[in-house]
C-alpha positions as CSV (number, residue, x, y, z in Angstrom):
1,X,31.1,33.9,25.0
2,X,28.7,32.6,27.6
3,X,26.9,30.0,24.7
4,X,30.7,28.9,24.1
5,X,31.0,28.0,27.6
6,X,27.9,26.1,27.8
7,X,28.8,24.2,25.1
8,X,31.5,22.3,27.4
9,X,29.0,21.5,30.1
10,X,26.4,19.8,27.6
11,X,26.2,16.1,27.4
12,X,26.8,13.1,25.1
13,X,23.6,12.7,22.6
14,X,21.8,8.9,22.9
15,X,20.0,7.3,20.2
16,X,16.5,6.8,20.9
17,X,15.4,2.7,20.9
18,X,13.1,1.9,17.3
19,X,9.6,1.8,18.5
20,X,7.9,-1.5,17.1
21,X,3.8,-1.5,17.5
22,X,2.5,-5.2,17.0
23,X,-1.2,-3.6,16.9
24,X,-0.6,-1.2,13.7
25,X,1.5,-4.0,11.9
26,X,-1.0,-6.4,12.0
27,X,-3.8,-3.8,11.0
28,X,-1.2,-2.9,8.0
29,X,-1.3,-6.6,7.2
30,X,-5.1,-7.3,7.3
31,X,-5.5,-3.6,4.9
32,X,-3.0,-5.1,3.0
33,X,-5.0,-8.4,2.8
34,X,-7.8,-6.6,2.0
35,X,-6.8,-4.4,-0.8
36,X,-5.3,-7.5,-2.6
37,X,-8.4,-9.2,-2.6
38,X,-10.1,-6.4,-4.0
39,X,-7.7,-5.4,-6.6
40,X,-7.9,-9.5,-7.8
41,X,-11.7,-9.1,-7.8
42,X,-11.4,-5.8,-9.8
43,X,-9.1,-7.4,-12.8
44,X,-11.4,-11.0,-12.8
45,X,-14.5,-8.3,-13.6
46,X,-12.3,-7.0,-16.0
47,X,-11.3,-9.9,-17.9
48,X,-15.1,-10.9,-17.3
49,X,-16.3,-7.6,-19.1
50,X,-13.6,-8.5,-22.0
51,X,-14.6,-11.7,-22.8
52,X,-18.2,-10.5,-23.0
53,X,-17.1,-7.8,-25.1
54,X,-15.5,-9.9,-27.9
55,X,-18.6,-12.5,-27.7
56,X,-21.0,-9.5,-28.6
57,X,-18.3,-8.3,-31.5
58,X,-18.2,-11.6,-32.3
59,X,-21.8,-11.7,-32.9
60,X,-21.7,-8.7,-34.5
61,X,-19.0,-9.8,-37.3
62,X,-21.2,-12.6,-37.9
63,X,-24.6,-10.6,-38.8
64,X,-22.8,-8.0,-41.2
C-alpha cells in the first residue's frame, strides 16, 4: 500500500542527451586507417607469394 502511494509522488522520466567524444572518434578513424593499410599490405604479399609460386611450378613443369 505505502509503494502504491509513492508511485503518485514520483516524477516524469527524461532522456539523457547522446554523448559525442571528438577524441575517441578520431582515434577510431586513425585505427581504422591503420588496419586498412595493413590488411592492403597483407593481400599485395599475398598475390606477391602467388605469383612466385606459379613462376617456380612453372619451372618445374618445364624440367619434367
Amino acid at each position: 500500500m505505502l509503494f502504491a502511494v509513492c508511485l503518485f509522488f514520483v516524477g516524469k522520466a527524461n532522456a539523457q542527451w547522446a554523448v559525442f567524444d571528438p577524441a575517441n572518434l578520431a582515434q577510431g578513424i586513425v585505427n581504422t586507417t591503420k588496419q586498412i593499410v595493413q590488411t592492403s599490405s597483407t593481400a599485395s604479399n599475398m598475390i606477391n607469394n602467388f605469383k612466385e609460386t606459379v613462376k617456380i611450378y612453372e619451372q618445374g613443369v618445364r624440367h619434367v
